[in-house]
N, C-alpha and C positions, 0 to 999 in steps of 0.2 A: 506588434511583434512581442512576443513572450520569450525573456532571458530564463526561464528555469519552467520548464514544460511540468515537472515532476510535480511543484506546487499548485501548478494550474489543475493537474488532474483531482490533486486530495482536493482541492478548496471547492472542484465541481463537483466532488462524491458527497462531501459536506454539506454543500448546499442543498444539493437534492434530496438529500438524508432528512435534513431539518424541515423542508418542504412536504416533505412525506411524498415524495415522485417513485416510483415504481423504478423507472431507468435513468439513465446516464449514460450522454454519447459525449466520449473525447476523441482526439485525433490519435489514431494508434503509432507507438512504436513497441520495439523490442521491449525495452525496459515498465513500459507502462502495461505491458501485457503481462510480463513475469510476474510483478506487484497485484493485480490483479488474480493471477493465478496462487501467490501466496494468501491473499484474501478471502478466496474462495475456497481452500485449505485447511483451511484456519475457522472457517466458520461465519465471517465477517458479511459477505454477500452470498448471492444465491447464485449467481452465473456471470456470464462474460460471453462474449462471439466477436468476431472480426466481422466486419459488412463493407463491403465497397471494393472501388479498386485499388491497385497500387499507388497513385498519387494521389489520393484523398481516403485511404482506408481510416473506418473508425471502428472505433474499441465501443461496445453498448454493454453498461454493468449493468444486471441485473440485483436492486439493493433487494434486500430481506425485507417483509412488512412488518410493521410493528404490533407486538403480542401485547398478553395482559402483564408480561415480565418488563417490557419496555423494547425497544430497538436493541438489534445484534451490534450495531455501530452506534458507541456512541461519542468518540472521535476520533482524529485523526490530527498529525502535527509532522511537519517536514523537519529533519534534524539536520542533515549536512544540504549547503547548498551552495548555489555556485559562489558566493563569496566567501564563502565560512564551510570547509570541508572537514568533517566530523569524522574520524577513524579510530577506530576501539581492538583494543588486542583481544586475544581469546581469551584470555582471563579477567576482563574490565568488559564482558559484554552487556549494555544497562537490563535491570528488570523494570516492566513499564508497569506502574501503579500494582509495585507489589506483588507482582506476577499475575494479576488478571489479564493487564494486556500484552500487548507483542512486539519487538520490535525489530525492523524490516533491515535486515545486512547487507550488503552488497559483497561477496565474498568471491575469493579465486573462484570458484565449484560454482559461481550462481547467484541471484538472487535467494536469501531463506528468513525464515526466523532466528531469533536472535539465540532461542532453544537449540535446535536444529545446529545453527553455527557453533555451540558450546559445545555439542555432545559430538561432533566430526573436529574438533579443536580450530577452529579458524576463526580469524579476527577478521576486520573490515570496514568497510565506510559506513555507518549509522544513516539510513536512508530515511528513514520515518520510525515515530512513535504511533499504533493503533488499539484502540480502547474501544 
C-alpha cells in the first residue's frame, strides 16, 4: 500500500527517465493526470493517454528521447506531501533553478505552473519541483 501515490508517480517518471524507457504506466487518477497534462505543456514529455477500465485505468507517459542537447527531464522533486504540506502565497511563489525549471501549484482554478499561478494572482500547495 502506497501512503502518497503523487511521489510514486515522479519516482516512476524518474526511473524510467534515467533508464532511457520510452513509457511509463502508473495507476491513473484525477490529479496525476492534470500533472501529467501540465508536463506536457510545459514541454517535459511528449504525451500521456488513459488505457483500461474504470477500476484499474492507467495513465501511459510518453517520455521525450534524449537529443545531442541532453534529456527534456532532467528531474523531478515532490514538495508538499502527506506529512509536511507545503503552501505558498501569490507573492512567495518559488522559482525552481532560477527559472529554468517549474514548479507545479495546486490552486483554487487547478492544477498550473508556478508562472501561470503568478500572473492569475493565486497562491497554493507547492506540489513538485521539475527541471
Amino acid at each position: 500500500m502506497i501512503s502518497d501515490t503523487i511521489a510514486d508517480m515522479l519516482t516512476r517518471i524518474r526511473n524510467a527517465n534515467l533508464a532511457h524507457h520510452r513509457t511509463v504506466e502508473v495507476p491513473a487518477s484525477k490529479m496525476k493526470t492534470e500533472i501529467a497534462r501540465v508536463l506536457q505543456e510545459e514541454g517535459f514529455i511528449a504525451s500521456f493517454e488513459l488505457s483500461g477500465e474504470a477500476p484499474q485505468t492507467l495513465l501511459v507517459i510518453t517520455l521525450k528521447p534524449s537529443s545531442s542537447k541532453g534529456r527534456a527531464l532532467s528531474g523531478l522533486r515532490r514538495i508538499s506531501r502527506p506529512g509536511l504540506r507545503v503552501y505558498a502565497r501569490k507573492t512567495e511563489i518559488p522559482r525552481v533553478l532560477g527559472g529554468l525549471g517549474i514548479a507545479i501549484i495546486s490552486t483554487s482554478h487547478g492544477l498550473m505552473t508556478g508562472g501561470a499561478a503568478q500572473r492569475a494572482g493565486l497562491g497554493g500547495e507547492v506540489v513538485a519541483y521539475v527541471w
